[in-house]
C-alpha positions as CSV (number, residue, x, y, z in Angstrom):
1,X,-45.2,-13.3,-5.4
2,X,-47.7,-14.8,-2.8
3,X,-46.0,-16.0,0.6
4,X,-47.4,-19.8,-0.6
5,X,-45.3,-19.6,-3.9
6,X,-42.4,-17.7,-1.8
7,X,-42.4,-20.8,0.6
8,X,-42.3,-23.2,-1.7
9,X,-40.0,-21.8,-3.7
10,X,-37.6,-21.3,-0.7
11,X,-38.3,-24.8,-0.1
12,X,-37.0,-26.0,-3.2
13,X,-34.3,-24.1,-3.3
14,X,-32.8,-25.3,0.1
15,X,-33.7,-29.3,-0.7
16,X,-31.3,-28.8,-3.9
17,X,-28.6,-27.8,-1.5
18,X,-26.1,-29.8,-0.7
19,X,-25.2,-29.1,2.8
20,X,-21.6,-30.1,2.8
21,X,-21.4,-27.0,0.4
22,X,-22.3,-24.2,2.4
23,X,-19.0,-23.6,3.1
24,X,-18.1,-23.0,0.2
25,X,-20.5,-20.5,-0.8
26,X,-20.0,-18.7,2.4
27,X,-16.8,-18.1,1.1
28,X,-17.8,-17.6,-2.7
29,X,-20.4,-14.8,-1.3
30,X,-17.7,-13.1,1.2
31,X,-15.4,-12.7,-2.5
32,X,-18.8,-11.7,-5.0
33,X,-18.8,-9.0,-2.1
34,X,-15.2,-8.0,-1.9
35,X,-15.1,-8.1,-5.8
36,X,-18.1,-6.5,-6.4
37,X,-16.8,-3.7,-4.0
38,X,-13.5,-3.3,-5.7
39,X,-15.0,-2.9,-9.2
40,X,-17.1,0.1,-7.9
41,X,-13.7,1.5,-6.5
42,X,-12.3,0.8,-9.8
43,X,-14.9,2.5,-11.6
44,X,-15.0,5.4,-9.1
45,X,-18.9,4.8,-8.0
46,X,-17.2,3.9,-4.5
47,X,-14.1,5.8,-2.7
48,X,-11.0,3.6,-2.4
49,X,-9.9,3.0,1.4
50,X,-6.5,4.8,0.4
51,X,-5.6,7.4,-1.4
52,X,-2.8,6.5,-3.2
53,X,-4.1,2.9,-4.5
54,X,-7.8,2.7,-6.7
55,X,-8.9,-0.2,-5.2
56,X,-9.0,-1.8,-1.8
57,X,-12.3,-3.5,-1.4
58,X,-12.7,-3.7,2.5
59,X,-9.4,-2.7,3.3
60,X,-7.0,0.0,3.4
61,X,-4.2,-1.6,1.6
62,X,-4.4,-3.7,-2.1
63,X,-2.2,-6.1,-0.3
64,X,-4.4,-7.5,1.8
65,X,-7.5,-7.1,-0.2
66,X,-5.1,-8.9,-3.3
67,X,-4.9,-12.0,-0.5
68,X,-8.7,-12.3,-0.3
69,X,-9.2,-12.3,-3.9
70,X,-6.7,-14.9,-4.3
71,X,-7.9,-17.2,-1.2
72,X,-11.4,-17.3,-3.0
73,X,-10.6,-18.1,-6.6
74,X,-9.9,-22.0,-6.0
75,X,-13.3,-22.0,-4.5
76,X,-14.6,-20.2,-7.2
77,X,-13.2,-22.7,-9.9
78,X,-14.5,-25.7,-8.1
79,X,-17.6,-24.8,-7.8
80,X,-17.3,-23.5,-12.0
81,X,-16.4,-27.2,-12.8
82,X,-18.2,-29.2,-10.8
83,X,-21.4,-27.6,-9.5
84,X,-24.7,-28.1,-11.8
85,X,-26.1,-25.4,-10.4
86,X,-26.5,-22.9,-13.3
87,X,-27.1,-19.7,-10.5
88,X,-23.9,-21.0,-8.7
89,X,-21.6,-21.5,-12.2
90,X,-23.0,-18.2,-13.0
91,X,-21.7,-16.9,-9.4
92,X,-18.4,-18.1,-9.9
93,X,-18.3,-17.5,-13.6
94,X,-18.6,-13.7,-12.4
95,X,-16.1,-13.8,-9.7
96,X,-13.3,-15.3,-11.9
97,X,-14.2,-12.5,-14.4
98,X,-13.5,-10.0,-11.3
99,X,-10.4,-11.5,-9.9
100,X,-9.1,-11.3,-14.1
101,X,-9.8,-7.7,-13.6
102,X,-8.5,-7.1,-9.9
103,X,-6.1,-9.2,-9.2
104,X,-3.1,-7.8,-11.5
105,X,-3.7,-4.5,-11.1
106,X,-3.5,-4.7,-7.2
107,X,0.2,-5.7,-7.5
108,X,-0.2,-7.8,-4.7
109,X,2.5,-11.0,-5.0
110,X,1.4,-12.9,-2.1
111,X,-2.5,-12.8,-3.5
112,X,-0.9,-13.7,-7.0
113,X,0.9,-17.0,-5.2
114,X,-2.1,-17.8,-3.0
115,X,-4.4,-18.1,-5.8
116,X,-2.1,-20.0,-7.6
117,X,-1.3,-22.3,-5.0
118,X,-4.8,-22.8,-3.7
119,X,-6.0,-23.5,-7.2
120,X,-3.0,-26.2,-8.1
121,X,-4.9,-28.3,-4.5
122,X,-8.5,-28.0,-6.2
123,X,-7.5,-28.9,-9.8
124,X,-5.4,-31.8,-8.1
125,X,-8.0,-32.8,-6.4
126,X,-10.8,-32.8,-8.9
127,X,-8.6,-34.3,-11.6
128,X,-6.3,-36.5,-9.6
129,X,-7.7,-39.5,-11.0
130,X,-7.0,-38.5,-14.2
131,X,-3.2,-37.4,-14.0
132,X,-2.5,-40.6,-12.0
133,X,-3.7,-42.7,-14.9
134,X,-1.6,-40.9,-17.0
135,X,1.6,-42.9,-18.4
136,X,4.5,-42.5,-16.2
137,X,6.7,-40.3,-18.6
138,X,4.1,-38.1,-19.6
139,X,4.1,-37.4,-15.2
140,X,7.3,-36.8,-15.3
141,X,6.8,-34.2,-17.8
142,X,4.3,-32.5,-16.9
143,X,6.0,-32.3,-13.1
144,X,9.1,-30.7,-15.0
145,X,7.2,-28.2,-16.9
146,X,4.8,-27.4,-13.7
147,X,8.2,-27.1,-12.1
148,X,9.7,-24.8,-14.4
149,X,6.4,-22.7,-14.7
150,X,6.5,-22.0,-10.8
151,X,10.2,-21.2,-10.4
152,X,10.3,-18.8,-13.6
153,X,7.0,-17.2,-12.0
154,X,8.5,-16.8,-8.3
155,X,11.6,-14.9,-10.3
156,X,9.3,-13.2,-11.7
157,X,7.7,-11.9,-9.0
158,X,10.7,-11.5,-7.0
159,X,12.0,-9.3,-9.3
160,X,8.6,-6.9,-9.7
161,X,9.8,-5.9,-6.5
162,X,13.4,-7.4,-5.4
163,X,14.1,-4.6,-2.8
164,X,10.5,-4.8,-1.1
165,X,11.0,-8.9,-1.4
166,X,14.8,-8.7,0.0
167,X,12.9,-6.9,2.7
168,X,10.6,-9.0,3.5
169,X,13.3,-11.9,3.9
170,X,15.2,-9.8,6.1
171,X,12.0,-9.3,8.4
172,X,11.5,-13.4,8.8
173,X,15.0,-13.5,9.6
174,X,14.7,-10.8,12.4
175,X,11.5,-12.2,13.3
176,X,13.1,-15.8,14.2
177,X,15.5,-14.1,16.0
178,X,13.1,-12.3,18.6
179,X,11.7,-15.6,18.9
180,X,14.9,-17.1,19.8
181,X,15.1,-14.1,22.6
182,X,11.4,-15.6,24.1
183,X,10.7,-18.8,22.7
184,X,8.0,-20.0,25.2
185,X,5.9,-17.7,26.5
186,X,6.1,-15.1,24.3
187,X,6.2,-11.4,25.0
188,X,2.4,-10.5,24.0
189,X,0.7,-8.9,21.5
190,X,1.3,-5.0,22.6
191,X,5.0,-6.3,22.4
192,X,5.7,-7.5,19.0
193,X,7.0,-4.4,17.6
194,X,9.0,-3.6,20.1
195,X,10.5,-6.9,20.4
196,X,11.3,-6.9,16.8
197,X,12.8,-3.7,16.5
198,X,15.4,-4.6,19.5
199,X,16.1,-7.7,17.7
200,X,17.1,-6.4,14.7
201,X,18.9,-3.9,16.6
202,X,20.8,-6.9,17.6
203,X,21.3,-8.3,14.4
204,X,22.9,-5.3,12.9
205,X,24.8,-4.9,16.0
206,X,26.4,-8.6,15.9
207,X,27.0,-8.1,12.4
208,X,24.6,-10.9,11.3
209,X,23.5,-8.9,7.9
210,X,25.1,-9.2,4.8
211,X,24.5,-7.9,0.9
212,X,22.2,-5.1,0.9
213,X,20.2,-5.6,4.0
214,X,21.4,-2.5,5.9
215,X,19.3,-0.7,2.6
216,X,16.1,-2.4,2.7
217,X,16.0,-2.5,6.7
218,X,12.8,-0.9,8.2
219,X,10.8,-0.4,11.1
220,X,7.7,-2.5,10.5
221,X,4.5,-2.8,12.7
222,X,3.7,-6.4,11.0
223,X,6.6,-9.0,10.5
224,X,4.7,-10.3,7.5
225,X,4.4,-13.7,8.4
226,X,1.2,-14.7,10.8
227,X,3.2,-18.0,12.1
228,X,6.4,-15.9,13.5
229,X,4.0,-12.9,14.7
230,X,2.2,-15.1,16.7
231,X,5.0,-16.8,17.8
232,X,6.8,-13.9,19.0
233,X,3.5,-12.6,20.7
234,X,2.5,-16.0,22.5
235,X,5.7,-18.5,22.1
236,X,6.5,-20.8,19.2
237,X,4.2,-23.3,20.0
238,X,1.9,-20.7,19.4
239,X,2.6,-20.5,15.6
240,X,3.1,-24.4,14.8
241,X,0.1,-25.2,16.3
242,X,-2.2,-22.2,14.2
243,X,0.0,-24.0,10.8
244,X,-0.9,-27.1,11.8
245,X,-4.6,-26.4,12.1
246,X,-4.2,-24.9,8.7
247,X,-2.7,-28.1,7.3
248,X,-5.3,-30.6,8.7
249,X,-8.2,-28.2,7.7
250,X,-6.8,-28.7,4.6
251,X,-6.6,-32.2,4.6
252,X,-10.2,-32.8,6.1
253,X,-11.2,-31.1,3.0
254,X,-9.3,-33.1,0.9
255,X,-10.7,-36.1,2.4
256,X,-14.3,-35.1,2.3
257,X,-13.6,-34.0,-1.1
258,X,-14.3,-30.2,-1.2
259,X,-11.4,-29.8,-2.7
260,X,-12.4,-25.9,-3.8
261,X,-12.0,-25.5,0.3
262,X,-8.7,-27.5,0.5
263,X,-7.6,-24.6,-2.2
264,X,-8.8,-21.7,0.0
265,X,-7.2,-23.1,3.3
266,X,-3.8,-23.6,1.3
267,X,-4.5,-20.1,-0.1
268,X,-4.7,-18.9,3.4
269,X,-1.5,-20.6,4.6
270,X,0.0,-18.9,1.8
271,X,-0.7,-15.6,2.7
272,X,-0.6,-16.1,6.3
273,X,3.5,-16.8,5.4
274,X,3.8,-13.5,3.7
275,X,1.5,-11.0,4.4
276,X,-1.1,-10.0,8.2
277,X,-4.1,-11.2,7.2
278,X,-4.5,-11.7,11.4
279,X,-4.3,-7.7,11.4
280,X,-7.8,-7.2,9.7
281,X,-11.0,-8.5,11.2
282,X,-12.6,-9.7,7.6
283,X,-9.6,-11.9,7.4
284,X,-9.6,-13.1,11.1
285,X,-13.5,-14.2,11.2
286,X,-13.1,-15.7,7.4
287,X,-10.1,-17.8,8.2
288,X,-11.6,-18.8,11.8
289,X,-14.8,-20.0,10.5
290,X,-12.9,-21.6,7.4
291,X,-10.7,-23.6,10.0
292,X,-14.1,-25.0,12.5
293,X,-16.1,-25.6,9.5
294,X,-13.1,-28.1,8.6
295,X,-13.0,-29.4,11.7
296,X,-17.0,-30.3,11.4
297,X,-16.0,-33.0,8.9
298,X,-14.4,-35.0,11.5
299,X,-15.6,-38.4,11.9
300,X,-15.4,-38.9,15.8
301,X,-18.2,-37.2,17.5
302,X,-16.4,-36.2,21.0
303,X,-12.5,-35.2,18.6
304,X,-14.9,-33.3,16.5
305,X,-16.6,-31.2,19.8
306,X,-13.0,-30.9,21.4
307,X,-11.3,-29.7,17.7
308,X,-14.3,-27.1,17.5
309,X,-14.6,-25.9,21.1
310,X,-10.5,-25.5,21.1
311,X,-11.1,-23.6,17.4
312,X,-13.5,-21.2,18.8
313,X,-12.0,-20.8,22.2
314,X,-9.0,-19.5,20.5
315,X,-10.7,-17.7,18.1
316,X,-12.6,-15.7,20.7
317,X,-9.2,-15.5,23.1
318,X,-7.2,-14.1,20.0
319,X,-10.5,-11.5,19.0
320,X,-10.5,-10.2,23.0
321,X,-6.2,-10.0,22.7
322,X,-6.4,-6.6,20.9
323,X,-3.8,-4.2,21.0
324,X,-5.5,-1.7,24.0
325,X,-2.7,1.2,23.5
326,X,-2.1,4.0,21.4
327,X,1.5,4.5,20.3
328,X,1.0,7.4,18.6
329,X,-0.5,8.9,21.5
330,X,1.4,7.8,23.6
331,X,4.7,9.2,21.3
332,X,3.1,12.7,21.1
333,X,2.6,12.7,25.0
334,X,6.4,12.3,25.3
335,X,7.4,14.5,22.9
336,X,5.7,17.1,24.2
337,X,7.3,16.7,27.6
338,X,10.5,16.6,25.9
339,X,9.7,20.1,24.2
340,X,8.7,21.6,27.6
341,X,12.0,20.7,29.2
342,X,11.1,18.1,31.3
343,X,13.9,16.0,30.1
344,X,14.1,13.3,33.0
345,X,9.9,12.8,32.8
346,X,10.5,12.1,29.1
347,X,13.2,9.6,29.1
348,X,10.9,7.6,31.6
349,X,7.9,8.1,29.0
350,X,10.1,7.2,26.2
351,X,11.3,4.2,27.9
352,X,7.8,2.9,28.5
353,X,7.4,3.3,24.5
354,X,10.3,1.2,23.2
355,X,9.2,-2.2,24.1
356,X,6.2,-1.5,21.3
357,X,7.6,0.0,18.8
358,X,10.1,-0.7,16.6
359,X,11.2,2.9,15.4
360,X,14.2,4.1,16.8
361,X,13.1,8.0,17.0
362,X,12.5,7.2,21.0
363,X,16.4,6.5,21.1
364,X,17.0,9.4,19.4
365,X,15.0,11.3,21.8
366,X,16.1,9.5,24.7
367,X,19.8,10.3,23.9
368,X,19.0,14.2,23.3
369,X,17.5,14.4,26.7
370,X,21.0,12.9,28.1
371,X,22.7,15.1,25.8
372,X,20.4,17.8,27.6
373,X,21.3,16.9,31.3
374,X,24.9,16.8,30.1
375,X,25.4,13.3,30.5
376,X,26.7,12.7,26.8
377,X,28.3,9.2,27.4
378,X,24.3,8.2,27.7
379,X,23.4,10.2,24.9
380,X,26.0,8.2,23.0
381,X,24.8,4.5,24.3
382,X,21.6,5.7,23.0
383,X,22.2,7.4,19.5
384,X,24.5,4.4,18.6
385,X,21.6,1.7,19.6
386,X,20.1,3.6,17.0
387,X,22.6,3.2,14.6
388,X,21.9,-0.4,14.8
389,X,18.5,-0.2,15.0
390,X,17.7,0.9,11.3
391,X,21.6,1.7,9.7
392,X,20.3,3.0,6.5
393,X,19.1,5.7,8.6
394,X,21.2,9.3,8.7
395,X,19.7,11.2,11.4
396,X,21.3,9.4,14.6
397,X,24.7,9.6,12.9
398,X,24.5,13.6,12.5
399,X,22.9,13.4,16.1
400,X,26.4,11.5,16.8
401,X,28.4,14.3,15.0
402,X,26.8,17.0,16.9
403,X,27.2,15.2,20.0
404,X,31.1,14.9,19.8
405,X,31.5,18.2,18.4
406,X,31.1,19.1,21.4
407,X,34.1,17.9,23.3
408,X,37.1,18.8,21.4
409,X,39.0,15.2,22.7
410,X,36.2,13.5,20.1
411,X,37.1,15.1,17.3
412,X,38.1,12.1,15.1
413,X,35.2,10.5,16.2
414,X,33.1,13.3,14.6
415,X,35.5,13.6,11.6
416,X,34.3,9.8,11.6
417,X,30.3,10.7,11.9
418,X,30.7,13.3,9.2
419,X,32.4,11.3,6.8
420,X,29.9,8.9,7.2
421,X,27.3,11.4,6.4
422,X,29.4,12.9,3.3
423,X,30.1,9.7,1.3
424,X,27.0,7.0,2.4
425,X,24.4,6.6,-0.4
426,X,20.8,7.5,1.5
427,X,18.2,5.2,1.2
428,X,16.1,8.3,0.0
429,X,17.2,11.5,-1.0
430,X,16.1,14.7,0.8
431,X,16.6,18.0,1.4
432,X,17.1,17.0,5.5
433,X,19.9,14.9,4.5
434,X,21.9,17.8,2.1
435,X,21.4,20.5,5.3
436,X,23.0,17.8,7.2
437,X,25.8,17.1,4.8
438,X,26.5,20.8,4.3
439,X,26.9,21.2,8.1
440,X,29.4,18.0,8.1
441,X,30.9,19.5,5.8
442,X,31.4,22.8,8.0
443,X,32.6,21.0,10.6
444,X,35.3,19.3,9.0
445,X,36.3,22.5,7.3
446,X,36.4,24.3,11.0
447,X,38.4,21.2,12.3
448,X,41.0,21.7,9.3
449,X,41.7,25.5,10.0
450,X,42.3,24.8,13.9
């Protein structure tokens, strides 16, 4: 094509654009890509980013890459209904085609939801002229039945995967918690881990747990909810003030009626409420530049230059507030101090780990090294905080046994350790947790025969 006919033709094509929609197909090309990417993963032209799951797109998990999809599809139907467009219906048209294909098979509930969710705000909004001319009863109806659809579908859902969503409810409940222990100014990013792994310590401790949550207890590096995680990290105000800029983005959209965008950001809030989309930097730049294109619809000139300055200020604050630290360095460091002997060098390294990490294999550690330098009521303050720290957990109980088998004035507390061991269910079944039994077992026969 000659440059003339190139430049005219580029011409053209940007005069037909409506400028208020570049947004939106920012946001419709970042999913084409994903999508795109995911198919060839699915096909096996492309390796997936984990081994155990075909397709990941970007990431290395399907959750998060299930959260994309499902943040882009209300965009994706908007511009599908109401575009003319025929290369932009034809986009879309092919995106909604991949997100049929990708979206169920990445198992990924929260994605499911914020598709959903974000698609209920753009079919409101371009039809909300028509349901509000609709005759009162018929409302009323369809309300009910909406109703009912979305409550039998979050059943559903819960109960695809009731231990890993029990779980998950557990985690916002710890997570509140360690924001209750440092509600202003937070206890930084590094920190969160650490913070809520001695919270729920102190929630098992206290006895605050009930049903089955001692089972689905874990140590997780995400709390799986962006609003709490920042809160702990920087202070509650932190978190209400990131939702709130979520809910007036999506408002200004509203407004301004692009009302595929109002779908996206409620997709986002979705997912930021039940997944770490903040953890992964696709997510971080998409939802950033989602949030200050919103705030470009503003009417006043100078709240419009403050909301975006403040957008990108925190943007760029948040994107320079990286974790800087290795933990699993850092673990391996101590542990190999531990193994050479130098117990009192390793308690101080292990005690510089706790405060980021939430597993509670330091406080076993810690407590051997005591147990080591024959201070055992130590080794017990220690092996019992780790009790508490994940209960579902057998190791720092047979550490426990062990530890009063040594001192013949503990025996019914070891009798009471090794029962534990003997008649507890285990959260998984191994062949660590039968040698341990067996030697329980041992022990309470060698008690017997005294």
């Amino acid at each position: 094509m000659p440059p003339e006919r190139l430049c005219r033709f580029i011409s053209g094509a940007l005069a037909r654009i409506e400028w208020r929609q570049v947004p939106a197909m920012g946001v419709l090309a970042v999913g084409l890509t994903e999508g795109i990417w995911g198919a060839l993963q699915l096909f096996g032209v492309v390796d997936s980013g984990h081994p155990r799951y075909p397709v990941t797109g970007s990431f290395y998990n399907p959750g998060p890459y299930g959260c994309m999809l499902g943040c882009v599809l209300p965009v994706a139907v908007s511009i599908y209904l109401r575009t003319g467009a025929k290369w932009m219906k034809w986009s879309a048209g092919v995106f909604l085609l991949l997100s049929v294909l990708l979206l169920p098979g990445g198992m990924s509930r929260t994605g499911w939801i914020a598709a959903l969710a974000g698609s209920a705000v753009t079919l409101t909004g371009i039809y909300r002229e028509k349901i509000f001319s609709i005759n009162r009863k018929y409302q009323v109806a369809t309300i009910a039945v909406t109703g009912i659809g979305l409550c039998a579908t979050g059943y559903g859902a819960y109960h695809i995967k009731k231990d890993s969503a029990d779980g998950r409810v557990l985690m916002w409940k710890v997570a509140a918690l360690a924001v209750a222990r440092s509600p202003h100014q937070g206890v930084g990013w590094d920190y969160v881990e650490g913070a809520y792994g001695d919270a729920q310590e102190e929630y098992f401790r206290e006895g605050m747990d009930s049903g089955n949550e001692a089972m689905v207890a874990g140590t997780p590096v995400y709390v799986f909810n962006e609003y709490l995680q920042l809160a702990i990290a920087f202070g509650w105000l932190c978190g209400v003030m990131f939702l709130l800029s979520l809910l007036l983005a999506c408002g200004l959209y509203m407004r301004s009626r692009l009302y595929g965008m109002a779908g996206t950001v409620a997709g986002i809030a979705v997912t930021c409420m039940a997944s770490y989309p903040l953890q992964f930097a696709e997510f971080r730049w998409f939802i950033g530049l989602t949030v200050i294109c919103a705030f470009m619809l503003l009417r006043s000139l100078p709240l419009r230059l403050m909301a975006v300055a403040a957008s990108t200020a925190a943007m760029i604050l948040f994107f320079c507030n990286r974790p800087d630290s290795d933990i699993n360095a850092e673990f391996r460091k101590a542990h190999a101090t531990y193994q050479n002997g130098n117990f009192r060098e390793a308690i101080d390294s292990f005690n510089e780990l706790l405060p980021k990490t939430s597993d509670p294999m330091p406080l076993n550690l810690i407590g051997k090294c005591y147990q080591s330098l024959g201070m055992p009521d130590s080794a017990e303050h220690y092996f019992i905080r780790s009790t508490h720290r994940l209960p579902n957990r057998f190791y720092p109980h047979y550490l426990l046994m062990k530890l009063y088998a040594e001192n013949p004035a503990d025996s019914a507390k070891m009798r009471c350790e090794a029962n534990y061991l003997l008649t507890s269910d285990p959260k998984t079944p191994s062949q660590a947790i039968d040698e341990m039994r067996e030697e329980a077992t041992h022990l309470i026969s060698s008690i017997c025969r005294r």
